[in-house]
VMD Tcl script that draws the C-alpha trace (Angstrom):
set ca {
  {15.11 -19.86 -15.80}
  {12.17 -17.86 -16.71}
  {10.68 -14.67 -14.43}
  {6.96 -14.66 -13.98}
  {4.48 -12.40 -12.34}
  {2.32 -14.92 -10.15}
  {-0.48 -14.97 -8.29}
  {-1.58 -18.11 -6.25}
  {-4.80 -18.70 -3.74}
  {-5.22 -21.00 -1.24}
  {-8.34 -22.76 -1.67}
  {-10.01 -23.36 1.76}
  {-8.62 -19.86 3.46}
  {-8.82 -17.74 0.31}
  {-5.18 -16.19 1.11}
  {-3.71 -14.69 -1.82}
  {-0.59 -13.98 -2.35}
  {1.06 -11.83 -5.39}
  {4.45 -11.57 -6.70}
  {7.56 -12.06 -8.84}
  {8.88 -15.62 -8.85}
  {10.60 -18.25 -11.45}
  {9.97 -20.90 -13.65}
  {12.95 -23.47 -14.41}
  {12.75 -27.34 -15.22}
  {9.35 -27.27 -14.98}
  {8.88 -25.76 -11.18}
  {7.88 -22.52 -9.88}
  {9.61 -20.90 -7.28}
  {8.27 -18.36 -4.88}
  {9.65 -16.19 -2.15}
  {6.94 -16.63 0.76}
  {6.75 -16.13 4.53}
  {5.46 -18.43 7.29}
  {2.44 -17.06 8.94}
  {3.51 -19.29 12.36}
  {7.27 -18.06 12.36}
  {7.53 -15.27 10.33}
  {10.89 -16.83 8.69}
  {11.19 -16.03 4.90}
  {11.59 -19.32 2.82}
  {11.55 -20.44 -1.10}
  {8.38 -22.36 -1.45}
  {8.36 -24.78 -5.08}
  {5.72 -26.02 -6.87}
  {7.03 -29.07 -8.90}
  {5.79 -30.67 -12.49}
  {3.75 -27.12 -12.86}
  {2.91 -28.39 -16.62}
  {0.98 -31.04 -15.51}
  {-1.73 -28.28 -13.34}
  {-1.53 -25.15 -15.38}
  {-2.23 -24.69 -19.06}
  {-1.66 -21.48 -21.36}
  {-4.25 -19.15 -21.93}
  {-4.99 -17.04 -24.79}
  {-3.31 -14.25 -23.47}
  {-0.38 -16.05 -22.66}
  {-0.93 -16.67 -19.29}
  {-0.69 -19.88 -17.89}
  {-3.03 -20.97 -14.73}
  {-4.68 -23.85 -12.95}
  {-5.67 -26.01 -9.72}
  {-3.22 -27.17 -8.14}
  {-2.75 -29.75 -5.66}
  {-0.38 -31.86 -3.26}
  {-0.43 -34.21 -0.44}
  {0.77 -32.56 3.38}
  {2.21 -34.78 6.60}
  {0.56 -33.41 9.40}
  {2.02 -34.87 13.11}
  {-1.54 -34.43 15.34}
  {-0.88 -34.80 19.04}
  {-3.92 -36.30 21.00}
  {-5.52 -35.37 24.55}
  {-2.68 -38.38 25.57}
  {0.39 -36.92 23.71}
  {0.39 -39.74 21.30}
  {1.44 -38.11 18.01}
  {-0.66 -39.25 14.77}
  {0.49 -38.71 11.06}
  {-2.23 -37.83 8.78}
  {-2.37 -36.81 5.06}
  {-4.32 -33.75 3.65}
  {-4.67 -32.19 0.57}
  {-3.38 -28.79 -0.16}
  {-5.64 -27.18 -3.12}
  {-4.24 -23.80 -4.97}
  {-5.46 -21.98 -7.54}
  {-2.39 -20.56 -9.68}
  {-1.86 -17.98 -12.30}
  {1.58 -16.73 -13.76}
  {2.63 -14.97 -17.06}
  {6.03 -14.92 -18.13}
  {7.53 -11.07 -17.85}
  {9.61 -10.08 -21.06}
}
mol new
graphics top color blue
foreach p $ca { graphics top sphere $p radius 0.5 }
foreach p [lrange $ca 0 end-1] q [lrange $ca 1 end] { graphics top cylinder $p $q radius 0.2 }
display resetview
């Protein structure tokens, strides 16, 4: 398991958030908070190689992008499932 300094931002809302996290088996892991519940939770971005490529300065960042469930209720409480796609922009550096 490596430690990285990270910084990720959501595409559509432009939140950003900063901090330490980890890289291990090809994931990174961050420490983040839910902006609905205010619960801490460990949020992990999977197969990271395949979105974010080194730099010259040893950095590594890119776009990156997954699929969310959404349950929508209608104006008739019928509940709907509907995919959307999450878009981040991440950047990390391993810390030595």
């Amino acid at each position: 398991m490596k430690t990285v300094a990270y910084s990720i931002t959501k595409s559509k809302t432009k939140e950003k958030q900063k901090g330490i996290g980890y890289v291990a088996e090809d994931t990174l892991f961050i420490s983040s908070i839910s902006s609905k519940t205010g619960n801490s939770f460990i949020k992990a971005f999977e197969d990271i190689s395949k979105y974010c490529f080194k730099k010259e300065d040893g950095s590594y960042s890119g776009n990156y992008e997954y699929w969310a469930e959404l349950e929508l209720k209608d104006d008739k409480d019928r509940i709907t499932t509907k995919e959307i796609p999450i878009h981040y922009y991440i950047w990390f550096k391993e810390l030595d």
